[in-house]
C-alpha positions as semicolon CSV with decimal commas, in nm:
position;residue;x (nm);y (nm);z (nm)
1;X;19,758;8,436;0,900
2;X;19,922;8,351;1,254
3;X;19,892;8,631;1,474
4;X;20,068;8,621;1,833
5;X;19,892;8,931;2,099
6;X;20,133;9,003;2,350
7;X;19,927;9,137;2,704
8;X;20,135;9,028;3,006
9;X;19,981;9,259;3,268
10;X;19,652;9,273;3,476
11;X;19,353;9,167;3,426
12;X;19,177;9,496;3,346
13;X;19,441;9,567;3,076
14;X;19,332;9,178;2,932
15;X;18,960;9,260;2,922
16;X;19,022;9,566;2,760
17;X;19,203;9,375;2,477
18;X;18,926;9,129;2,388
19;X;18,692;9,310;2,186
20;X;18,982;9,381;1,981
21;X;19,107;9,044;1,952
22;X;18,716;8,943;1,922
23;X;18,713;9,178;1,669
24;X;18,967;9,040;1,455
25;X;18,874;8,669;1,466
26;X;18,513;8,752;1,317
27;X;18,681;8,961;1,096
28;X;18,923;8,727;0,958
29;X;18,768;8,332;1,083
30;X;19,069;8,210;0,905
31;X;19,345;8,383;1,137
32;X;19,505;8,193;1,406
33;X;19,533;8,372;1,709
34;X;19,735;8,315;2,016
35;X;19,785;8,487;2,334
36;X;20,108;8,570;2,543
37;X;19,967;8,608;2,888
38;X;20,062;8,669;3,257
39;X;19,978;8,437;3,523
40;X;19,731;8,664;3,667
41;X;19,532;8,739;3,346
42;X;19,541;8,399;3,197
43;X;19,233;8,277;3,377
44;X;19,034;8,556;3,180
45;X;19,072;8,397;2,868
46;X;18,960;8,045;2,985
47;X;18,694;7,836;2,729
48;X;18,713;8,158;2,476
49;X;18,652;8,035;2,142
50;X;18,802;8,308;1,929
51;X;19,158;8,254;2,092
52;X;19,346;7,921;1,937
53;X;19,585;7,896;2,239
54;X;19,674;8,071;2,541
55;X;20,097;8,067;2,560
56;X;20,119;8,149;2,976
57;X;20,422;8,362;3,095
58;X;20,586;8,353;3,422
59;X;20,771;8,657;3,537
60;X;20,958;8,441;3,745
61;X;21,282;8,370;3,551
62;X;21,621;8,355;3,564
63;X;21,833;8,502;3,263
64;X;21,899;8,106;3,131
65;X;21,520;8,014;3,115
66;X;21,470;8,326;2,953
67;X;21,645;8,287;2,664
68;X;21,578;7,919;2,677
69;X;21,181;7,985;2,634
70;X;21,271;8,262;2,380
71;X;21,458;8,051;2,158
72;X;21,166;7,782;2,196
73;X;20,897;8,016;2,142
74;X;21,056;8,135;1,788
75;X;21,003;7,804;1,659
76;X;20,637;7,941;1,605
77;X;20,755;8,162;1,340
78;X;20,397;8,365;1,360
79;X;20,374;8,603;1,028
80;X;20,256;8,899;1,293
81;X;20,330;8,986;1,660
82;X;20,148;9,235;1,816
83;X;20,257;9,405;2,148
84;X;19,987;9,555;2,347
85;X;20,207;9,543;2,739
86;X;20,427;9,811;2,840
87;X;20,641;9,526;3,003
88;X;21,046;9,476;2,953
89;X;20,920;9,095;2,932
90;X;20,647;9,167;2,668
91;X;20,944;9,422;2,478
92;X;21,156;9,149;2,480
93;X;20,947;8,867;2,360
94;X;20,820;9,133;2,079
95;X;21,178;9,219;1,963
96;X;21,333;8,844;1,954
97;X;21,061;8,704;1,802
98;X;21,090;8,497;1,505
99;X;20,769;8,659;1,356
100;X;20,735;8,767;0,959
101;X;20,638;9,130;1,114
102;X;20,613;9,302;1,440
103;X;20,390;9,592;1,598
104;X;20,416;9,749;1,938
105;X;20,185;9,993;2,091
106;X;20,364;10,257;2,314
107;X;20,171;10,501;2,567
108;X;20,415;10,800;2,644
109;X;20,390;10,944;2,957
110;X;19,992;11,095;3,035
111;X;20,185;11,347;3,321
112;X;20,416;11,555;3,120
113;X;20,524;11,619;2,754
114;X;20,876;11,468;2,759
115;X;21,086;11,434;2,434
116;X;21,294;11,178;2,656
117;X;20,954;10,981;2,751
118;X;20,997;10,646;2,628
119;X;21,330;10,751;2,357
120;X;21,514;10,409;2,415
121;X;21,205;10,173;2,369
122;X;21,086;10,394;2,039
123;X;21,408;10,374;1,866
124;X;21,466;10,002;1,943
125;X;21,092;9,954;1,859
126;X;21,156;10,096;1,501
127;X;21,504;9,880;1,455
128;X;21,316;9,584;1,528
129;X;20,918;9,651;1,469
130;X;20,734;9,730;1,088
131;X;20,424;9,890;1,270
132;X;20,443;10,117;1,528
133;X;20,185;10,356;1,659
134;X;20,303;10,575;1,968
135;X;20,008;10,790;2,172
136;X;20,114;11,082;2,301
137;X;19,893;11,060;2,599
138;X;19,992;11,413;2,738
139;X;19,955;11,608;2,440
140;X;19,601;11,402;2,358
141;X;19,455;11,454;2,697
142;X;19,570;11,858;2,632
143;X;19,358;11,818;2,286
144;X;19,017;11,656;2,392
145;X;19,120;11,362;2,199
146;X;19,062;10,981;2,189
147;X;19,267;10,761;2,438
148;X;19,107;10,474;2,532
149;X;19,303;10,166;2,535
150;X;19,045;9,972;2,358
151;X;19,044;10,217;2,078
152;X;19,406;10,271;2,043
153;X;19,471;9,882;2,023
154;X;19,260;9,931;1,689
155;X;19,426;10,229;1,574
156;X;19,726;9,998;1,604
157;X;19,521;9,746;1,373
158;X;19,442;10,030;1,127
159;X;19,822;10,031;1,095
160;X;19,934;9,681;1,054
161;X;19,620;9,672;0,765
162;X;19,427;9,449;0,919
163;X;19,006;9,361;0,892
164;X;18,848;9,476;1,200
165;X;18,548;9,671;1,337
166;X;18,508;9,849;1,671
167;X;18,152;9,785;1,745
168;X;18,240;9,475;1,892
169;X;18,191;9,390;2,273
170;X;18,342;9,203;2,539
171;X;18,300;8,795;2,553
172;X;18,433;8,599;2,835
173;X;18,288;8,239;2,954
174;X;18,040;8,343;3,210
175;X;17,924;8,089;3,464
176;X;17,572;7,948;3,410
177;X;17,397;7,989;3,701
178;X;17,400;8,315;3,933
179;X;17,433;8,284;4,369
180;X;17,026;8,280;4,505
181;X;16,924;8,571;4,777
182;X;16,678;8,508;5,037
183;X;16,363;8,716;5,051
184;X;16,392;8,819;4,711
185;X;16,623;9,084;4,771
186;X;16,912;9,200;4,520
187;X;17,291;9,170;4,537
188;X;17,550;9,487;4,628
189;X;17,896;9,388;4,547
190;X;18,136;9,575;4,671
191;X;18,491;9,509;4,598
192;X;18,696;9,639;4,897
193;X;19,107;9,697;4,828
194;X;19,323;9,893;5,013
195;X;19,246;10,205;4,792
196;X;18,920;10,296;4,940
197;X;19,110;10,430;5,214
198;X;19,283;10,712;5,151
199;X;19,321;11,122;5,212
200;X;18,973;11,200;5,123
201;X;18,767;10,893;5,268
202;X;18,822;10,630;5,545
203;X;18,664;10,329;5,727
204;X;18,470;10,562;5,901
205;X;18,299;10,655;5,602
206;X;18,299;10,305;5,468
207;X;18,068;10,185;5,718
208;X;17,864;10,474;5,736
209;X;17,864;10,406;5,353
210;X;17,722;10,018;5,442
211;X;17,447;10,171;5,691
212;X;17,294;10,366;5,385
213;X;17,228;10,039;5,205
214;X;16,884;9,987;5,168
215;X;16,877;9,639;5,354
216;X;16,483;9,525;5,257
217;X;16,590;9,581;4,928
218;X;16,959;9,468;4,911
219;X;17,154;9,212;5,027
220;X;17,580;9,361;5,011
221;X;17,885;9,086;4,970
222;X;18,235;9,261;5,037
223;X;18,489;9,165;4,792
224;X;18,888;9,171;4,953
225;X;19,162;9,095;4,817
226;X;19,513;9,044;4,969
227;X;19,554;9,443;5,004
228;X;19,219;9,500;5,195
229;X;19,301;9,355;5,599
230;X;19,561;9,652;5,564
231;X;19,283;9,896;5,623
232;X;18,984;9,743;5,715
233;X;18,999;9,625;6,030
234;X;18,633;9,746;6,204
235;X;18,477;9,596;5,916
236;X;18,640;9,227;5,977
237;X;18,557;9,279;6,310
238;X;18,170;9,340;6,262
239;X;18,078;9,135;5,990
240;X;18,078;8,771;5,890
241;X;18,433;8,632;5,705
242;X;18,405;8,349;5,439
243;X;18,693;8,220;5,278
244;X;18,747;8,104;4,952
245;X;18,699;7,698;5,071
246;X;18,348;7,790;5,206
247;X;18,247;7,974;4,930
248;X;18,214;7,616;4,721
249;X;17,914;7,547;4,965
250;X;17,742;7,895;4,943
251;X;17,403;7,834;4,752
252;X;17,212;8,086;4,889
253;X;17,296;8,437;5,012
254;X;17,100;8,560;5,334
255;X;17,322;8,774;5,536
256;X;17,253;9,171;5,483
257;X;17,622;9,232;5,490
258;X;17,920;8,907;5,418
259;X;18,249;8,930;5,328
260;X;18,354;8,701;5,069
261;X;18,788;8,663;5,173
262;X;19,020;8,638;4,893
263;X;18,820;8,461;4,641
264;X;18,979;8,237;4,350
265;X;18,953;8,397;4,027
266;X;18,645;8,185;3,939
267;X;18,432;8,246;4,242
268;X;18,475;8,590;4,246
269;X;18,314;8,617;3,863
270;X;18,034;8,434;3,994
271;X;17,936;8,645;4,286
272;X;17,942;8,982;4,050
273;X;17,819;8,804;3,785
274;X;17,493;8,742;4,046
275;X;17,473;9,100;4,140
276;X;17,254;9,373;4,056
277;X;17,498;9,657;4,093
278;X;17,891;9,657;4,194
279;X;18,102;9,979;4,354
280;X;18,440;9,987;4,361
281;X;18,780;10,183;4,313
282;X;18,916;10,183;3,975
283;X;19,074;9,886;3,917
284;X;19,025;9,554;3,730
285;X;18,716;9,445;3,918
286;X;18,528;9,736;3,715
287;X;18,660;9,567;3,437
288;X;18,499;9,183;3,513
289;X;18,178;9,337;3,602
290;X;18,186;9,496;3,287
291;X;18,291;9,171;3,096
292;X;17,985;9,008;3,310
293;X;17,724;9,301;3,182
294;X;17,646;9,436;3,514
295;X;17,652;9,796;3,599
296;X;17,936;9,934;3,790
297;X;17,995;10,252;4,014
298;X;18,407;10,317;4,022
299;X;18,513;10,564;4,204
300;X;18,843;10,718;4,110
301;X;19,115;10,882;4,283
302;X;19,075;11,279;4,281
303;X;19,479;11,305;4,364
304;X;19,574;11,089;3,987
305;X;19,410;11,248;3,694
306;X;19,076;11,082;3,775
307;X;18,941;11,213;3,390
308;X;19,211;11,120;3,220
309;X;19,229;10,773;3,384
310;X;18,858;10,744;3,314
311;X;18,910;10,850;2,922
312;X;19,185;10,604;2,922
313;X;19,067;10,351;3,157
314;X;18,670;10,300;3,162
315;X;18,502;10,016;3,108
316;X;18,427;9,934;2,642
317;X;18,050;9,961;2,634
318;X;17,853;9,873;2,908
319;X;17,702;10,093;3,186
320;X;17,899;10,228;3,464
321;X;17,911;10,525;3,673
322;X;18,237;10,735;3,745
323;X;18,257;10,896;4,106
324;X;18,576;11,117;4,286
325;X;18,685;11,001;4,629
326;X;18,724;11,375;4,728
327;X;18,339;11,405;4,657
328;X;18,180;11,546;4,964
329;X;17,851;11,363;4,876
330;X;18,003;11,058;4,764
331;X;17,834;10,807;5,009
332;X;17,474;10,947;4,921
333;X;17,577;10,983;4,545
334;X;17,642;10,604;4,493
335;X;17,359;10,491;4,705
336;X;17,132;10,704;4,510
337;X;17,243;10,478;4,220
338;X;17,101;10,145;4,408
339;X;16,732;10,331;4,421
C-alpha cells in the first residue's frame, strides 16, 4: 500500500506524529510511506528510515502554483491519504488528491461546545473523505477522557483498518557525539522564547531563576529564538551571546551561563541532546528533547487551559515534568528538579 501523511505545521505537532507513522511501517514493512511537510518541520524527519520520501510544502504560493503542484502531486495516485494538519493547505491537498481513499482527523474546538465548530470542514470532509474521526475536544476534556494527539492519530488508524500498535516510541536521527563540559559538570538547557514573560513571571524572576542554578554542579546554555530579544534584554546584556556561525567551533562548554542565539535546526538538537535536563515553556522544544530522551521541565501557561493542553499536548513516553507559570514557588520547584 502507498500511504501519503499530511502534517504541515510545527515541529512539535511532527514529533508527535512519528510514533504513529513508526508504528505503521513496522507494522506493515511493505507500505510505502510519504510525508507532506512544512518547511519548518521537514528537517525533523531528516535520515529517518521508516519514511520513503519527504514531499516539502511551501506556504508561500500564489493561486497558479497551487493548483499547478496539486495537479502534479495527483500523479502519485497513493491508495490512502491521511490528514493529520488542521491547515486550509493540508484540507486542500487532502480533498484534491488523486488518492484510492482519504482520512482527515478534525479537533473541534477544546474552549466551548459549538454545533457550528468546524460545520463547513466536516461536511466537505465527508463529501470528499471515506474515514473520518472528529474529537470533540470540549466535551472529552468535560469527560476525563483520552486526547492526546498521539493517541487520536491511532484512533484515526483504528478507523481506516490499518496494522498498528501504540507502544511504539519516538525515532529521529540523533547526532553522534554530545557538546563536552569543563570540570565535569552537567548541562541546563534552557530554551528562552518570548513566553516566559508574561502576567505571572518576568525577567526579574528569570534571572533570579539563573542565580538558583547550582553552578559547581551545572553548567546552563540559553536557547532563543527569533521571539526571545523581545523580552530579554538584562539577560543579553549580562551574559555571553554566540551565534549560530560560532557555534560550529564550540567543542567544549565552560561558561556557567551562555546563550546559544538563534541556532539552525541541527545545532540546536545537539546542544539538548548533550544536556542533562531542559526547562522550557510549552512549545516544540519540549517536544525535541523528548525525541532526544532527555528529561524536560515545561512550564505551561496558567491563563490557557494548562491541563488540557498538557492531556493534549505532552510529550509520548519519556520523562518530563509539567509546571504553571502562576506557581508562586515555581523558581524553587524546577530547581529542585536539577538536585
Amino acid at each position: 500500500m502507498k500511504i501519503c501523511i499530511s502534517r504541515m505545521d510545527k515541529m512539535g505537532d511532527m514529533i508527535l506524529s512519528l510514533p504513529a507513522i513508526k508504528s505503521l511501517k513496522d507494522c506493515n514493512p511493505n507500505f510505502i510511506i510519504d510525508i507532506l511537510a512544512s518547511k519548518q518541520n521537514a528537517k525533523i524527519l531528516d535520515k529517518i528510515g521508516y519514511i520513503d520520501q519527504i514531499i516539502e510544502i511551501d506556504n508561500n504560493f500564489t493561486i497558479v502554483k497551487l493548483i499547478k503542484q496539486i495537479l502534479n502531486f495527483r500523479k502519485s495516485r497513493y491508495d490512502l491519504f491521511i490528514n493529520l494538519s488542521p491547515s486550509y493547505l493540508s484540507y486542500f491537498y487532502c480533498f484534491f488528491s488523486n488518492a484510492k481513499k482519504k482520512a482527515i482527523l478534525i479537533f473541534l474546538s477544546r474552549y466551548k461546545n459549538s454545533y457550528f465548530s468546524k460545520v463547513l470542514l466536516r461536511i466537505l470532509s465527508n463529501i470528499f473523505c471515506n474515514y473520518i474521526t472528529v474529537i470533540n475536544r470540549y466535551q472529552r476534556l468535560k469527560k476525563n477522557k483520552e486526547i492526546h494527539q498521539t493517541k487520536m492519530i491511532f484512533k484515526l488508524f483504528k478507523k481506516c483498518n490499518l496494522k498498528y500498535t501504540d507502544k511504539t516510541l519516538i525515532e529521529i536521527k540523533l547526532p553522534k557525539t554530545k557538546i563536552k563540559i569543563t570540570n565535569n559538570r552537567l548541562l541546563l538547557v534552557i530554551h528562552i522564547p518570548e513566553r516566559w514573560i508574561n502576567k505571572f513571571y518576568n525577567e526579574d524572576n528569570f534571572l533570579e531563576l539563573l542565580s538558583l542554578i547550582p553552578h559547581k554542579k551545572y553548567c546552563c546554555v540559553l536557547t532563543s529564538d527569533e521571539t526571545t530579544k523581545n523580552k530579554f534584554h538584562k539577560v543579553f546584556n549580562k551574559y555571553k551571546v554566540i551565534n549560530d556561525n560560532k557555534f560550529q567551533t564550540l567543542s567544549t562548554i565552560d561558561d556557567q551561563i551562555i546563550i546559544l542565539d538563534k541556532l539552525n535546526y541541527k545545532n540546536w538538537l545537539q546542544i539538548i541532546y548533550s544536556s542533562k535536563l531542559v526547562i522550557t515553556p510549552e512549545c516544540g522544544c519540549s517536544h525535541i528533547a523528548a525525541a532526544s530522551r532527555i528529561p524536560v521541565s515545561i512550564i505551561y501557561d496558567p491563563l490557557n487551559l494548562p491541563d488540557a493542553i498538557h492531556k493534549e499536548y505532552a510529550p509520548w513516553r519519556s520523562t518530563h515534568h509539567k509546571f504553571i507559570f502562576s506557581d508562586n514557588n515555581l523558581n524553587k520547584k524546577l530547581i529542585n528538579k536539577l538536585i
